[in-house]
Backbone as XML, in Angstrom:
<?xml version="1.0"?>
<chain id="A" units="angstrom">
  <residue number="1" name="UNK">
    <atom name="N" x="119.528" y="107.772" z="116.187"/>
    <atom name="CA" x="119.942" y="106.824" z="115.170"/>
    <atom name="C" x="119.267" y="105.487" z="115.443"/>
  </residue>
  <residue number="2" name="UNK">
    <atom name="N" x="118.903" y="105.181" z="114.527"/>
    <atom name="CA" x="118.368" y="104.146" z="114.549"/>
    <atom name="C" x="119.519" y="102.262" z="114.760"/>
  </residue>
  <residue number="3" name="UNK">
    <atom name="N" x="118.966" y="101.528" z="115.694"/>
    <atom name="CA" x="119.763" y="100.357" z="115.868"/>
    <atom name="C" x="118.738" y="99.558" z="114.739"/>
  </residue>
  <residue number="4" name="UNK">
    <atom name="N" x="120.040" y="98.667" z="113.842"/>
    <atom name="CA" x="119.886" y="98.148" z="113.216"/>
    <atom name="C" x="119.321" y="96.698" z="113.875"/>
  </residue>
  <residue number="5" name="UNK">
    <atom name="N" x="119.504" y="95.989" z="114.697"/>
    <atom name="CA" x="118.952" y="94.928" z="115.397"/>
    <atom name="C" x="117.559" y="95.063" z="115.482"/>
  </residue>
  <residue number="6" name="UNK">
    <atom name="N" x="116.989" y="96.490" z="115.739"/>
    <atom name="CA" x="115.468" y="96.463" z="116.249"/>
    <atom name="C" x="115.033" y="96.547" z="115.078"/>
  </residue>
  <residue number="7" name="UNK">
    <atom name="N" x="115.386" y="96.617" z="113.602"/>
    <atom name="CA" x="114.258" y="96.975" z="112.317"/>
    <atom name="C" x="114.154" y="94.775" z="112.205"/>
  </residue>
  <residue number="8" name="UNK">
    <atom name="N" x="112.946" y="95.263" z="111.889"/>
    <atom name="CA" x="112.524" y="93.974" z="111.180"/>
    <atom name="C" x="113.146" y="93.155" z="110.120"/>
  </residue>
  <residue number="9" name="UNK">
    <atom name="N" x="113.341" y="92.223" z="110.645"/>
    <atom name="CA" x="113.881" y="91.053" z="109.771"/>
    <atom name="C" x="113.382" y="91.078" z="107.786"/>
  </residue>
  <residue number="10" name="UNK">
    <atom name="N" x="112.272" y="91.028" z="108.252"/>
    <atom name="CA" x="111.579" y="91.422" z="106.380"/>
    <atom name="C" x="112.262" y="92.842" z="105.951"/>
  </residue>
  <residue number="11" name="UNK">
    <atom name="N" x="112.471" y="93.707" z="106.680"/>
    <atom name="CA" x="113.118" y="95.199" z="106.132"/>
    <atom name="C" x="114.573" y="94.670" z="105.789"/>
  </residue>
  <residue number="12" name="UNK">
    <atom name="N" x="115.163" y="94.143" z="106.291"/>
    <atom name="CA" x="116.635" y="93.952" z="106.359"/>
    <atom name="C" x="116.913" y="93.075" z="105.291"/>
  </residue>
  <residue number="13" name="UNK">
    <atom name="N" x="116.082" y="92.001" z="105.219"/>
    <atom name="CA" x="115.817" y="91.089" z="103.783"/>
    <atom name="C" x="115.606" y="92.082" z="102.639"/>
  </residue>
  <residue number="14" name="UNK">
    <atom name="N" x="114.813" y="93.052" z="102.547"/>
    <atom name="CA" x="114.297" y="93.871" z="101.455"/>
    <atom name="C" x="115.194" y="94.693" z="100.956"/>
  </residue>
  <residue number="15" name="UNK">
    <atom name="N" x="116.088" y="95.694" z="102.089"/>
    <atom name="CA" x="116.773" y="96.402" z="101.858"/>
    <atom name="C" x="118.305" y="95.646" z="101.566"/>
  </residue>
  <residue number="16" name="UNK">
    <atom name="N" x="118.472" y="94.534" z="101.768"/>
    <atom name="CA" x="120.068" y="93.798" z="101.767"/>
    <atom name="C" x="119.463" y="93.414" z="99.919"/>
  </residue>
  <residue number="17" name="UNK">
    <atom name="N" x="118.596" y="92.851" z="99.660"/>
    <atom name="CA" x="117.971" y="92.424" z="98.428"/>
    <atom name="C" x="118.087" y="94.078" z="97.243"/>
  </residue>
  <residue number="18" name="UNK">
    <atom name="N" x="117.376" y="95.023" z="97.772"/>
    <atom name="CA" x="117.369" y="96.272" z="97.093"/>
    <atom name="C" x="119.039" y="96.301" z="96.555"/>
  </residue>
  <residue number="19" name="UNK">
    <atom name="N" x="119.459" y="96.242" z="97.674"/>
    <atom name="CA" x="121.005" y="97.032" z="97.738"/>
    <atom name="C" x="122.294" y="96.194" z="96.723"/>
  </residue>
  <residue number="20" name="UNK">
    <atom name="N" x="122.075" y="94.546" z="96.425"/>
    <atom name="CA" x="122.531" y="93.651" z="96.182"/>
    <atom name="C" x="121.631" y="93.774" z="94.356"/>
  </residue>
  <residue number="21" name="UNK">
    <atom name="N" x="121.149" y="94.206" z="94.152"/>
    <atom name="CA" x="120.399" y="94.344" z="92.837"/>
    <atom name="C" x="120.840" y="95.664" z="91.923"/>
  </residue>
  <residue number="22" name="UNK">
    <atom name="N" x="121.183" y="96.931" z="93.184"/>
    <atom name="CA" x="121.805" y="98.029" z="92.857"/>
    <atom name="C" x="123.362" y="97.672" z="92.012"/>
  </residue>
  <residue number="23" name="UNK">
    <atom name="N" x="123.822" y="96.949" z="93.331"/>
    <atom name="CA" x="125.612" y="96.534" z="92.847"/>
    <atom name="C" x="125.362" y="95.641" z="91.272"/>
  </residue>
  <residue number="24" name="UNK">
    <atom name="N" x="124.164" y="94.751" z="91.253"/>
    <atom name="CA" x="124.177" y="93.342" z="90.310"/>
    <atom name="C" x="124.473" y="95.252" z="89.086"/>
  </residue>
  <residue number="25" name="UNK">
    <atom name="N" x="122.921" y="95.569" z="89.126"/>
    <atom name="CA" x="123.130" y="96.903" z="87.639"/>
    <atom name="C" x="123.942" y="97.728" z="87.577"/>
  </residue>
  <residue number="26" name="UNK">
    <atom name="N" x="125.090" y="98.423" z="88.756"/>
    <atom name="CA" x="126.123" y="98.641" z="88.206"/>
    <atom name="C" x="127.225" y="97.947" z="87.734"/>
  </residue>
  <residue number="27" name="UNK">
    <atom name="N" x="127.552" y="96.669" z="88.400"/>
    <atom name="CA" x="128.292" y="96.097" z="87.547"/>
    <atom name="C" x="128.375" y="95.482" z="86.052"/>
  </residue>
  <residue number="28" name="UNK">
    <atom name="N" x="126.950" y="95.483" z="85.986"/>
    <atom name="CA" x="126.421" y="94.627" z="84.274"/>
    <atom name="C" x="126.573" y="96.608" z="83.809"/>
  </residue>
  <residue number="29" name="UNK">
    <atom name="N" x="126.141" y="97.678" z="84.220"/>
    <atom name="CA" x="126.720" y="98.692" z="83.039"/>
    <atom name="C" x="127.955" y="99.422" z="82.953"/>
  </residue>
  <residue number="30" name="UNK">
    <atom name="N" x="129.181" y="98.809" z="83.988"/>
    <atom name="CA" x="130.262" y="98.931" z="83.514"/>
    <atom name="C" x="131.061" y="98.197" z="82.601"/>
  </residue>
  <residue number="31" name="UNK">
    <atom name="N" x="130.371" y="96.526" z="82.978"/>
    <atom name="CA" x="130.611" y="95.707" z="81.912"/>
    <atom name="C" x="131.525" y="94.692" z="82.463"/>
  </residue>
  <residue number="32" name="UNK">
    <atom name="N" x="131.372" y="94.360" z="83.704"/>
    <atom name="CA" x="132.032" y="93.778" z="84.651"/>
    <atom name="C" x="130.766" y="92.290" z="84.094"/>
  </residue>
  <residue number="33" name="UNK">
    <atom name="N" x="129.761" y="92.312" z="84.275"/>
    <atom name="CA" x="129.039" y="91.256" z="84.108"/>
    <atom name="C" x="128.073" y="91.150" z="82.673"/>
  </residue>
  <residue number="34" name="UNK">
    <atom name="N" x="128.089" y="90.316" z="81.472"/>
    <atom name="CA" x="128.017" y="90.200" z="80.075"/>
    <atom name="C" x="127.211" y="89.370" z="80.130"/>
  </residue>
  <residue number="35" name="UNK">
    <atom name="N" x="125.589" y="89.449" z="79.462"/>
    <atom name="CA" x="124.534" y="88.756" z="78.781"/>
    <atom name="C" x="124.742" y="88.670" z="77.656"/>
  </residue>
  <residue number="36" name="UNK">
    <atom name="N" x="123.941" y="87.244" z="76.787"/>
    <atom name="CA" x="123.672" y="87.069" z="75.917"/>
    <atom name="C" x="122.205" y="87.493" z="75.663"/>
  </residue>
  <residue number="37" name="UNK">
    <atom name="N" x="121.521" y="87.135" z="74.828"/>
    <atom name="CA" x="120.333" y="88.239" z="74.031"/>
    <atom name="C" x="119.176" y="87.717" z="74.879"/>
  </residue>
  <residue number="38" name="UNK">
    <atom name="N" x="119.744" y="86.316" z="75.079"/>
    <atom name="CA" x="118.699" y="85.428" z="76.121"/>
    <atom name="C" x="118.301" y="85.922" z="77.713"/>
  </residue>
  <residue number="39" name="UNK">
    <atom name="N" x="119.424" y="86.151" z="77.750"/>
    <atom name="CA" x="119.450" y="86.437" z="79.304"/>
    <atom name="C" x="119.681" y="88.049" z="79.267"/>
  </residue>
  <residue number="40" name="UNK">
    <atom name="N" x="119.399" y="89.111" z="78.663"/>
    <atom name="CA" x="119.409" y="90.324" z="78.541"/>
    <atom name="C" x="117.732" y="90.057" z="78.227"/>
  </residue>
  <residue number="41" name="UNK">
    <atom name="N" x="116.930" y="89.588" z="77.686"/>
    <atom name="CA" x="115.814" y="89.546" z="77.815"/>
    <atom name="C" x="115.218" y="89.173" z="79.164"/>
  </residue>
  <residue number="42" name="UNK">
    <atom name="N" x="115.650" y="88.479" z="79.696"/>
    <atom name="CA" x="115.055" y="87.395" z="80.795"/>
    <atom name="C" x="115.130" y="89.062" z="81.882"/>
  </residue>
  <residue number="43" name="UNK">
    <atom name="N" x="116.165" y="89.337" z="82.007"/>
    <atom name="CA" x="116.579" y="90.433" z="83.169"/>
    <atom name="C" x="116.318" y="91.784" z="82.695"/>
  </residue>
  <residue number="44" name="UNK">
    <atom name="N" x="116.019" y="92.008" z="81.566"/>
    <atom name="CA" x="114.666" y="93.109" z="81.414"/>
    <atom name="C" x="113.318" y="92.914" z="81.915"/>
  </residue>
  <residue number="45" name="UNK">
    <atom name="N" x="113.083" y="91.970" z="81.477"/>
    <atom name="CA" x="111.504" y="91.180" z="82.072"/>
    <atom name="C" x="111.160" y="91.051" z="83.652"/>
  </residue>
  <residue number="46" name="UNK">
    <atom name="N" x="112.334" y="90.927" z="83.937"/>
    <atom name="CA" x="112.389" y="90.462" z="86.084"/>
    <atom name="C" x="112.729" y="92.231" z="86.421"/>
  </residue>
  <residue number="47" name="UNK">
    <atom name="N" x="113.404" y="93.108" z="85.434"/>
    <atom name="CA" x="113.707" y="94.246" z="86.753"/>
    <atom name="C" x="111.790" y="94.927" z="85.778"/>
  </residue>
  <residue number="48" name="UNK">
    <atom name="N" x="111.413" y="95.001" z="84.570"/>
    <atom name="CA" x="110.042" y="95.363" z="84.768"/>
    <atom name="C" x="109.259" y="95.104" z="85.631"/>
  </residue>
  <residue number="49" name="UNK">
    <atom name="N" x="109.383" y="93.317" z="85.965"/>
    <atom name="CA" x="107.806" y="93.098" z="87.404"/>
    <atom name="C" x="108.532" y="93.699" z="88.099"/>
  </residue>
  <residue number="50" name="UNK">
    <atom name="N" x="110.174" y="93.370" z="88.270"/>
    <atom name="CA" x="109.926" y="94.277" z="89.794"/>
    <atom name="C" x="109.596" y="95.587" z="90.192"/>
  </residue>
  <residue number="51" name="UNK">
    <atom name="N" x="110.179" y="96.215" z="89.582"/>
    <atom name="CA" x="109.790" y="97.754" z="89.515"/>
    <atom name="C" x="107.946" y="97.511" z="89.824"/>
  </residue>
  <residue number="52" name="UNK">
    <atom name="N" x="107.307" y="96.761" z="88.859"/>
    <atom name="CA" x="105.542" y="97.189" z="88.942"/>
    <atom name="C" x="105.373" y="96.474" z="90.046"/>
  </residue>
  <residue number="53" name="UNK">
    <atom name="N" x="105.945" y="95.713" z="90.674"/>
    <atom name="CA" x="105.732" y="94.937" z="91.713"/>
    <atom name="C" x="105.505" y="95.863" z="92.864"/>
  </residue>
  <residue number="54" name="UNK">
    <atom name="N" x="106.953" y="96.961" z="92.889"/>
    <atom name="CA" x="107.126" y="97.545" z="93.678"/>
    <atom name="C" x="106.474" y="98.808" z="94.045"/>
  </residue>
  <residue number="55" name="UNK">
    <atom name="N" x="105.756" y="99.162" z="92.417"/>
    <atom name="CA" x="105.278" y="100.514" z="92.610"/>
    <atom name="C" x="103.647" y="100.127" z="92.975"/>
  </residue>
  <residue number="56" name="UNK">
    <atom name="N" x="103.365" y="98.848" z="92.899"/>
    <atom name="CA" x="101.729" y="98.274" z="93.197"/>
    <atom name="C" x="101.766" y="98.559" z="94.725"/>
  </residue>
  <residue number="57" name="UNK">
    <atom name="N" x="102.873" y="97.950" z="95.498"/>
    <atom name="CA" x="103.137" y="97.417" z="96.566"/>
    <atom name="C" x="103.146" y="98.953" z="97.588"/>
  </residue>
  <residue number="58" name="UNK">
    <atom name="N" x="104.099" y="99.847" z="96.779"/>
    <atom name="CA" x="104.046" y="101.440" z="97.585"/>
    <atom name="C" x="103.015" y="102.016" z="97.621"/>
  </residue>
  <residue number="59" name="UNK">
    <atom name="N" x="101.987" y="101.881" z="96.257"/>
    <atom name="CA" x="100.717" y="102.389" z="96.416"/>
    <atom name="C" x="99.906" y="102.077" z="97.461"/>
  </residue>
  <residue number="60" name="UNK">
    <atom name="N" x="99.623" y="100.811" z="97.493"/>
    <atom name="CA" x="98.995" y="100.284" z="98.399"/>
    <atom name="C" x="99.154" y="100.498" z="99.508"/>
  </residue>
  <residue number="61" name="UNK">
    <atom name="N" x="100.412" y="100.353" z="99.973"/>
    <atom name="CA" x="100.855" y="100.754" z="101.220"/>
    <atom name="C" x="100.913" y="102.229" z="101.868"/>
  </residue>
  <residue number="62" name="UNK">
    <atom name="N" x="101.247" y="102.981" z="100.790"/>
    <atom name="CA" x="101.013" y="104.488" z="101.175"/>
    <atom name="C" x="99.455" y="104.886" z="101.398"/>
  </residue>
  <residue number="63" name="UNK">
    <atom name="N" x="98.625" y="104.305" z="100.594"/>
    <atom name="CA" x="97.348" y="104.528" z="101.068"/>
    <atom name="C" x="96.588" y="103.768" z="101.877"/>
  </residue>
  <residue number="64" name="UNK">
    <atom name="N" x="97.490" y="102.806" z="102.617"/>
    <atom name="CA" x="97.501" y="102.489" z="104.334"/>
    <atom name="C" x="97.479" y="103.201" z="104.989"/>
  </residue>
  <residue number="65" name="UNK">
    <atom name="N" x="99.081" y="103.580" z="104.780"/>
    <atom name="CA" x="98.746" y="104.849" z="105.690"/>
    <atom name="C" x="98.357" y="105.944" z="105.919"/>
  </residue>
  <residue number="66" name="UNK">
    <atom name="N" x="97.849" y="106.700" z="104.808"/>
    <atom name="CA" x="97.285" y="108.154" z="104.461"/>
    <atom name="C" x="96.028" y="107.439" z="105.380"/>
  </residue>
  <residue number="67" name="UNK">
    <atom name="N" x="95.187" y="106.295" z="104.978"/>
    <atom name="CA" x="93.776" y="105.988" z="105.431"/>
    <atom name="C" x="93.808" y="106.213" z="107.201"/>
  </residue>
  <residue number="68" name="UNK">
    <atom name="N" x="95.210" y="105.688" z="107.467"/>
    <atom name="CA" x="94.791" y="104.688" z="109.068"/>
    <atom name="C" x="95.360" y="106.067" z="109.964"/>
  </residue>
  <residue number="69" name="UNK">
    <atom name="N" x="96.285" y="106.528" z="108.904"/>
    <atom name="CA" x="96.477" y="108.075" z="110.106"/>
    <atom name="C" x="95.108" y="109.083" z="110.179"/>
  </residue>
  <residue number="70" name="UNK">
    <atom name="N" x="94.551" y="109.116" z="108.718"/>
    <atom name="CA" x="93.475" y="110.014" z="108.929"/>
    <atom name="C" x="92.220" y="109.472" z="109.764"/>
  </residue>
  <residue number="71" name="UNK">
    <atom name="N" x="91.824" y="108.109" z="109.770"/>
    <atom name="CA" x="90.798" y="107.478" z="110.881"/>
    <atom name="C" x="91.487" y="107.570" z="112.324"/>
  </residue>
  <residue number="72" name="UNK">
    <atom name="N" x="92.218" y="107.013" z="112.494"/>
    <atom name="CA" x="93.142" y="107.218" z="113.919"/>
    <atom name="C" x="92.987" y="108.538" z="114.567"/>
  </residue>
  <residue number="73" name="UNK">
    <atom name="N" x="93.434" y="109.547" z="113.819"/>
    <atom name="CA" x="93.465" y="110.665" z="114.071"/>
    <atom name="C" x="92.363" y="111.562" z="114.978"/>
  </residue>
  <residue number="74" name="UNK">
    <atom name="N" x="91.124" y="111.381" z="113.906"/>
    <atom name="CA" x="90.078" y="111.678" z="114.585"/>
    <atom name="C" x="90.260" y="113.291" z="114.425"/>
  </residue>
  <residue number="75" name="UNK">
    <atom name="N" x="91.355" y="113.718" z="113.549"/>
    <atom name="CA" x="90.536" y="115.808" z="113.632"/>
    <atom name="C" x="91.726" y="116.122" z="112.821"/>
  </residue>
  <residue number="76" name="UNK">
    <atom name="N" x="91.520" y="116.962" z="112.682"/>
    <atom name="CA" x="93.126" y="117.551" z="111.551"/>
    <atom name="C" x="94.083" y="118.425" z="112.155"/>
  </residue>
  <residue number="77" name="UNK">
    <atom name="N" x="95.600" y="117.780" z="111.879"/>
    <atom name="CA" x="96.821" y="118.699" z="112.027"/>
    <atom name="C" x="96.371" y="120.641" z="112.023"/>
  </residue>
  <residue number="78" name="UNK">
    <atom name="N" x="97.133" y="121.156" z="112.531"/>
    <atom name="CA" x="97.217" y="122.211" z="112.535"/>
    <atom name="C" x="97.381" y="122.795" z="110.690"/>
  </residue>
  <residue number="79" name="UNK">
    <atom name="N" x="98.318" y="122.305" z="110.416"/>
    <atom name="CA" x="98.407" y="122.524" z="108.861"/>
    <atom name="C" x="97.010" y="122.564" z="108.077"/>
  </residue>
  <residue number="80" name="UNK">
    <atom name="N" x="96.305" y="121.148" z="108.105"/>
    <atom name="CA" x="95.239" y="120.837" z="107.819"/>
    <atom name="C" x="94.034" y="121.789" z="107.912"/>
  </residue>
  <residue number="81" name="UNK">
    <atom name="N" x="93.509" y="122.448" z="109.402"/>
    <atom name="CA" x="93.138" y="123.212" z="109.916"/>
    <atom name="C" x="93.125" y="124.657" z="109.139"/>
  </residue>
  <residue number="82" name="UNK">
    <atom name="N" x="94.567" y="125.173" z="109.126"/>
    <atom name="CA" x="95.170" y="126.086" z="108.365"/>
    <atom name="C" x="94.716" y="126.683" z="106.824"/>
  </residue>
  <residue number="83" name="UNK">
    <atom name="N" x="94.284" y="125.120" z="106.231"/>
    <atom name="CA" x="94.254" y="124.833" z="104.918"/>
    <atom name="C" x="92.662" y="125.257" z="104.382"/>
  </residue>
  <residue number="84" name="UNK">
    <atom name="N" x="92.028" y="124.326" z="105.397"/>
    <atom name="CA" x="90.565" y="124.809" z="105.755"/>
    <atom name="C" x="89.768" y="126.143" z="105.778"/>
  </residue>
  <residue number="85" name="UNK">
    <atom name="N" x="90.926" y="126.569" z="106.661"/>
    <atom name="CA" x="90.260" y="128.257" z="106.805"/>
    <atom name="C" x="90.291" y="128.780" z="105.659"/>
  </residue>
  <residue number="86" name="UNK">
    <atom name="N" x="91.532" y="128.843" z="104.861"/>
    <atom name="CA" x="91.644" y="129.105" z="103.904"/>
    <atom name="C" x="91.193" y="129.200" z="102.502"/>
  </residue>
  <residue number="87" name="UNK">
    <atom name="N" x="90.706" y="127.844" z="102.908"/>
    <atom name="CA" x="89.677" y="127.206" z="101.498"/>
    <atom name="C" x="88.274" y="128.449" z="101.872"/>
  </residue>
  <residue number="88" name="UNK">
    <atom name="N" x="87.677" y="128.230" z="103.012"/>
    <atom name="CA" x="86.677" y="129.143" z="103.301"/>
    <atom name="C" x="86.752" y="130.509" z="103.288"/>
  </residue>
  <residue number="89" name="UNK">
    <atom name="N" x="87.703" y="130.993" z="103.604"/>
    <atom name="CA" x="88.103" y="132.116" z="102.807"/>
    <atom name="C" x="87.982" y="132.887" z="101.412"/>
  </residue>
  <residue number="90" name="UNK">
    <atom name="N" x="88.875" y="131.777" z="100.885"/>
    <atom name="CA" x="88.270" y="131.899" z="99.253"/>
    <atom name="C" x="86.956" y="131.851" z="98.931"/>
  </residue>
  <residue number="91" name="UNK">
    <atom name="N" x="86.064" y="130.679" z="99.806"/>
    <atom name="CA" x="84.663" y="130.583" z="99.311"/>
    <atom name="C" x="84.177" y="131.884" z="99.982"/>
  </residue>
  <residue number="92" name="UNK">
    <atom name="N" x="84.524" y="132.709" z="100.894"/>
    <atom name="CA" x="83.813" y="133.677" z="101.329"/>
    <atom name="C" x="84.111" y="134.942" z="100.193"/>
  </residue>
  <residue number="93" name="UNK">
    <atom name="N" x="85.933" y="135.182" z="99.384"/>
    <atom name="CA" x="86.253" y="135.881" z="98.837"/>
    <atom name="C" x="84.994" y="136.161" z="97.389"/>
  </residue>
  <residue number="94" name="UNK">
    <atom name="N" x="84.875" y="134.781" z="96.819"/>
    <atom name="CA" x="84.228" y="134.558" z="95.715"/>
    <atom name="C" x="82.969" y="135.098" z="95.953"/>
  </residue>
  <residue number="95" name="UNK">
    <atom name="N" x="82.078" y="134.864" z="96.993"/>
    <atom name="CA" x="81.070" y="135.319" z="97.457"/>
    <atom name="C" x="80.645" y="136.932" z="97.220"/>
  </residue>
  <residue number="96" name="UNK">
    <atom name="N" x="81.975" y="137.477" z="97.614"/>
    <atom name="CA" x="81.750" y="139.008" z="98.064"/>
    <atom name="C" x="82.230" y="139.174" z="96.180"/>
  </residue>
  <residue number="97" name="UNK">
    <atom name="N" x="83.315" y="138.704" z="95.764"/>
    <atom name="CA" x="83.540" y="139.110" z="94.078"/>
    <atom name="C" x="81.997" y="139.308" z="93.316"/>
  </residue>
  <residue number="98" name="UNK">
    <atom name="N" x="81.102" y="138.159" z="93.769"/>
    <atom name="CA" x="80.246" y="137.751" z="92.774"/>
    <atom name="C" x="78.778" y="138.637" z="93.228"/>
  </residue>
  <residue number="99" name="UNK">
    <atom name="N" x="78.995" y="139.503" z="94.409"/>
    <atom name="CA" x="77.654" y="140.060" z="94.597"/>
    <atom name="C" x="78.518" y="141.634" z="94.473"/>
  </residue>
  <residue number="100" name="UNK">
    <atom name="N" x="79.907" y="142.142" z="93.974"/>
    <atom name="CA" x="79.937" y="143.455" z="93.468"/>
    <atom name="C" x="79.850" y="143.450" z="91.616"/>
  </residue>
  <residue number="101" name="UNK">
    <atom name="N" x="80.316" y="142.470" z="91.831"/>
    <atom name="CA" x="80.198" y="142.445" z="90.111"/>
    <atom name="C" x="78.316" y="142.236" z="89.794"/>
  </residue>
  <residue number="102" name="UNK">
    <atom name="N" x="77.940" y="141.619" z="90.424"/>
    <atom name="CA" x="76.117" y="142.153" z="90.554"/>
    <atom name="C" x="75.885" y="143.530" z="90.624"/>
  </residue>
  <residue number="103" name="UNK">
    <atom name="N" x="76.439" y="144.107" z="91.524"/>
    <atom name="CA" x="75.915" y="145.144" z="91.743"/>
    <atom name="C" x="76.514" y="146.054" z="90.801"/>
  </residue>
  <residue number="104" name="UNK">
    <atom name="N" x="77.773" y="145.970" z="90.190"/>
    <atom name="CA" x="78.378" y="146.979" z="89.250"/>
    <atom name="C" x="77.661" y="146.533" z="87.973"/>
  </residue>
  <residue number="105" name="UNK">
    <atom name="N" x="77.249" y="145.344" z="87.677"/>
    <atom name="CA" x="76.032" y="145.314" z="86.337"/>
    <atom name="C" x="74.808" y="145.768" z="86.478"/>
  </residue>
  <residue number="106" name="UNK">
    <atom name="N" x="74.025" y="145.456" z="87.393"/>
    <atom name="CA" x="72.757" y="146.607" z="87.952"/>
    <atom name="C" x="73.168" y="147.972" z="87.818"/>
  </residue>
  <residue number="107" name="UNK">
    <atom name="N" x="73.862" y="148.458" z="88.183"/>
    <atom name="CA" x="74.298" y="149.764" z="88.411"/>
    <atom name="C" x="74.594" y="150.442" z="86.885"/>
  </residue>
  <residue number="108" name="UNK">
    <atom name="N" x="75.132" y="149.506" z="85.519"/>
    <atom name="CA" x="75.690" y="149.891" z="84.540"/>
    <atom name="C" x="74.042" y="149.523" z="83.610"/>
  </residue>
  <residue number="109" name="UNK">
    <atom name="N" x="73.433" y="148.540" z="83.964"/>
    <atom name="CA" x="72.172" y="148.293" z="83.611"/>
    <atom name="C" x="71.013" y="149.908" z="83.913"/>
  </residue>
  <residue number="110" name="UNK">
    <atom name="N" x="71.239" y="150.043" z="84.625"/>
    <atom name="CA" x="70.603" y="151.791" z="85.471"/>
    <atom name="C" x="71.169" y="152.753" z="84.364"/>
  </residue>
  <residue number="111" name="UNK">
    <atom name="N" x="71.900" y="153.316" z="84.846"/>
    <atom name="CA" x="72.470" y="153.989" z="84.547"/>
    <atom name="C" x="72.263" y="154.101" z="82.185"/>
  </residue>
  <residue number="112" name="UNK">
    <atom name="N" x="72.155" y="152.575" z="81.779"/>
    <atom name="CA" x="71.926" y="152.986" z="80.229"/>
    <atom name="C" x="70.708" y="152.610" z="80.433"/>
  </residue>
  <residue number="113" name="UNK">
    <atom name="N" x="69.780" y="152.623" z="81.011"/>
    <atom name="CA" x="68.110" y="153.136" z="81.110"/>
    <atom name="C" x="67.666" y="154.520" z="81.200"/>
  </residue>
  <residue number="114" name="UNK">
    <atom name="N" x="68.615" y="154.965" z="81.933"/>
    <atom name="CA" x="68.747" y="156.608" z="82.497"/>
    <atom name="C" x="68.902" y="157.361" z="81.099"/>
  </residue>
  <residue number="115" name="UNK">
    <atom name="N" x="70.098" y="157.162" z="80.151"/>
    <atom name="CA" x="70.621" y="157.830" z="79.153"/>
    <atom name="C" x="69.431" y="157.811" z="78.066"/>
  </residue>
</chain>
């Protein structure tokens, strides 16, 4: 389990912020908290950036880390590995498909020369 003391101060800000935005939208759709047309606009507009804010922000960040694990890494997971063979496999499968189906058209090519 994780101790809450050791996560980072910015996580704890983010997630106390996330969590405090959750309560704000259930209470405005039970009806505990009432806009006017003004401010029902304004707080459509702020949860849109945030949301794009947020989904800019995950992108980016997820392809941090997809990048810095795969340079770091230096060779591929077992899975990875796994995946590989596999792929070559197929390219070997296709290989062998594409030189009987040669040979069963030669063969059908013969054969109505013969007749």
């Amino acid at each position: 389990m994780m101790n809450i003391s050791k996560t980072p101060i910015a996580y704890q800000i983010t997630v106390g912020f996330v969590l405090l935005f959750l309560i704000y939208l259930i209470l405005f759709q039970v009806g505990l908290i009432s806009f006017d047309v003004s401010d029902l606009l304004m707080f459509y507009s702020f949860s849109v950036y945030t949301v794009s804010l947020a989904a800019v922000l995950g992108g980016i960040l997820t392809g941090m880390f997809i990048a810095t694990r795969a340079l770091s890494n230096q060779g591929f997971t077992p899975f990875e590995v796994s995946m590989l063979k596999l792929r070559d496999d197929i390219h070997n499968l296709e290989k062998e498909v594409h030189k009987i189906s040669k040979r069963l058209d030669d063969d059908k090519k013969t054969s109505n020369e013969n007749e």
